[in-house]
N, C-alpha and C positions, 0 to 999 in steps of 0.2 A: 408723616404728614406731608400733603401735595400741597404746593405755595395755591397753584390754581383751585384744588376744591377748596382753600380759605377763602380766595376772592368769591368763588362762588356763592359762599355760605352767606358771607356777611356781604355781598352785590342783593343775595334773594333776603334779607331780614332788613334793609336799609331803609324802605318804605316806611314801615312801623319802630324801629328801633328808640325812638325819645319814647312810645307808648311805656313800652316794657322796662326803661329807665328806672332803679331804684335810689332815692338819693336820701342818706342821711348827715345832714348839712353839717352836724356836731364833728361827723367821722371823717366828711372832706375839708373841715379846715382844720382839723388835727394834720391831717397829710399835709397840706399846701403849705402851713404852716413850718413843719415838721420838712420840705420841702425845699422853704426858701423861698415861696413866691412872697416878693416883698415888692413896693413900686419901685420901677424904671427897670428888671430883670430882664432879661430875653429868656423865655421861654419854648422850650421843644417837647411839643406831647404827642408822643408816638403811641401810635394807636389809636388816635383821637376819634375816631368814627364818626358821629355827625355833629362831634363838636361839645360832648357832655358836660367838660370841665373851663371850657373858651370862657366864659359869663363869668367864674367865678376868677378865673386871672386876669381880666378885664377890670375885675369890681377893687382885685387890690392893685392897682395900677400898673400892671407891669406892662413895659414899656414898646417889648415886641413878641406875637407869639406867634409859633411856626406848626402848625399842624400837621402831622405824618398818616398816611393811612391807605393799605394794598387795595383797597375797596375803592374804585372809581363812585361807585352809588352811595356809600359814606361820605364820602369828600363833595360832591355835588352837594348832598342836602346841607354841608357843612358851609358849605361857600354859599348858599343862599339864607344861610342860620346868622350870619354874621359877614356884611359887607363891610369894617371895621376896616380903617385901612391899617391901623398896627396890628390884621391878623393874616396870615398865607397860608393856605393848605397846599399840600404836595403830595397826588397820590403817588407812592413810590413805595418802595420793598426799603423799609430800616434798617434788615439786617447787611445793605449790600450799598446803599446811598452815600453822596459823599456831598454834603450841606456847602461847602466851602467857605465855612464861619464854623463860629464856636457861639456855644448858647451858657449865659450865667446857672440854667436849671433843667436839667430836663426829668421828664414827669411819663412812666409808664403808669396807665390808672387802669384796672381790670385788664389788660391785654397781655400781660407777661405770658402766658398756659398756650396763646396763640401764634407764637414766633418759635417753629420748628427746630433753629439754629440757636439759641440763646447766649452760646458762648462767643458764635458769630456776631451777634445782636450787640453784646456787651461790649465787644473788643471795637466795632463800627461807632457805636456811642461815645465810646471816651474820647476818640477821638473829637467827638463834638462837644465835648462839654471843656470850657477855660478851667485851669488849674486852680485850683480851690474854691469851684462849679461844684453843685450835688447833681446827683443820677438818685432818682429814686424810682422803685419799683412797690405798685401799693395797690391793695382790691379794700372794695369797701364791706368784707364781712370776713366769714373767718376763712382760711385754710380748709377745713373739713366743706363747709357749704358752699364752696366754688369747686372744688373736686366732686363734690356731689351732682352739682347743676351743672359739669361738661360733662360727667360721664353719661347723664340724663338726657341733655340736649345737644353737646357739642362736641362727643368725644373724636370725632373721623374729627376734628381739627384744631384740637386741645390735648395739650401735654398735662400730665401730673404739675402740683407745685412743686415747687422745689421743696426743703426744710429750710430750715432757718440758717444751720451752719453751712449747706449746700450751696446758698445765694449768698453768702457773705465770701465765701472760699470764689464765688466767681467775680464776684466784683474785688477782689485782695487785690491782685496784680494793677490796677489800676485808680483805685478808690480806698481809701480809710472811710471804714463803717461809722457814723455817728450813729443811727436810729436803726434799732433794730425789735421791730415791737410784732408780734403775734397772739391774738385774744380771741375772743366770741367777737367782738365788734369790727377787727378791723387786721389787718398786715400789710405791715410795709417795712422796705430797708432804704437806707438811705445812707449813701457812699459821695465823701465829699473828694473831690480830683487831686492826687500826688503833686 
């Protein structure tokens, strides 16, 4: 996977992208929840794109959130979605950035399949995340219907999922697993900091 045909992809879908947005409210605050977004948290949602999940960490107060995303045309509509001054977006590459803080939570939501590097990804994050901070990784349907819909539409710039013991083995070296859930509805893991 080429870092540039990602920006490309998601630069040409940035337009329309809240269009094609599926949200099942019940499934995203099982995550958030599940998550740790609780009020006054600082929050880091990488991959944020034009901002899908900003409203609902906003609505339970947390206190700062930091937006990541390769897509200059993501981040634009993102920063015009939300002049909020407890929110920053930062188009920048996750797996290679260096925040120079540390965040109470951070939140990959759908975009895990899309960061070529993951091990890189991983090892870059912990260091952002404060010692007894969660890292979570979470799509809002199952495993089979997100492998389904990149190999469909997004496979030149989407990896397989992982498995369940795959992503818990990558987040080991720096996270204790608390949530680790895969269904028809939903998956996520969720790795609180050493």
């Amino acid at each position: 996977m080429n870092k540039q045909n990602i920006i490309e992809f998601f630069d040409r879908l940035a337009p329309n992208w809240d269009d094609g947005v599926h949200r099942d409210d019940n499934v995203i605050n099982t995550i958030l929840d599940n998550a740790g977004i609780t009020e006054k948290v600082s929050v880091l949602d990488v991959g944020c794109g034009t901002g899908v999940l900003i409203s609902d960490y906003l609505k339970r107060s947390a206190a700062q959130v930091t937006g990541i995303d390769i897509s200059e045309k993501m981040i634009k509509i993102a920063k015009e979605k939300f002049p909020d001054p407890r929110v920053l977006f930062i188009c920048g590459d996750a797996e290679t950035i260096r925040f120079g803080k540390t965040f109470d939570c951070c939140v990959i939501y759908n975009a895990f399949p899309h960061f070529p590097e993951p091990y890189s990804l991983i090892k870059n994050l912990a260091a952002s995340v404060k010692q007894g901070g969660k890292l979570t990784i979470a799509h809002g349907s199952s495993r089979e219907s997100i492998d389904r819909h990149h190999m469909e539409h997004a496979g030149s710039v989407s990896l397989k999922l992982m498995s369940d013991d795959e992503l818990a083995s990558l987040l080991a070296p720096y996270f204790d697993i608390s949530v680790n859930i895969s269904n028809s509805r939903m998956q996520q893991i969720v790795g609180v900091k050493k």
